[in-house]
C-alpha positions, 0 to 999 in steps of 0.5 A: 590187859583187857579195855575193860578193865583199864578205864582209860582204855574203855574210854578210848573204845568208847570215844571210838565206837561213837566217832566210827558208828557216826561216820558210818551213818553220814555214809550209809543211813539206811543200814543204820536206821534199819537196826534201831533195836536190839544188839545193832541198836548201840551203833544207831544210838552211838550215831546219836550222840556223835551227832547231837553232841559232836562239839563235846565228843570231839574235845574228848577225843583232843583230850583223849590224844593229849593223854595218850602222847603225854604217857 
């Protein structure tokens, strides 16, 4: 089944997504800030959100390990 369509897993790929996209811009800011628009753009604003809401999003991610374990 695709992560599409399970919605817990389209959390995941998302929690994901702005967790990688965050580290990626702590290490290599230029590449990211290069492609603020376009495709690219959703890793530059996923690292936006991983940085300005990281206390939320790292609660979501101790939620999101508690429900994995507990299946």
């Amino acid at each position: 089944m695709s992560a599409l369509f399970n919605f817990q897993s389209l959390l995941l790929v998302i929690l994901l997504l702005i967790c990688t996209a965050t580290y990626a811009h702590q290490v290599i800011p230029a590449i990211m800030n290069r492609n603020r628009h376009g495709v690219l753009g959703i890793f530059w604003k996923a690292a936006r959100i991983g940085e300005r809401l990281s206390p939320y999003v790292s609660i979501c991610c101790i939620i999101m390990a508690f429900s994995l374990f507990t299946q």
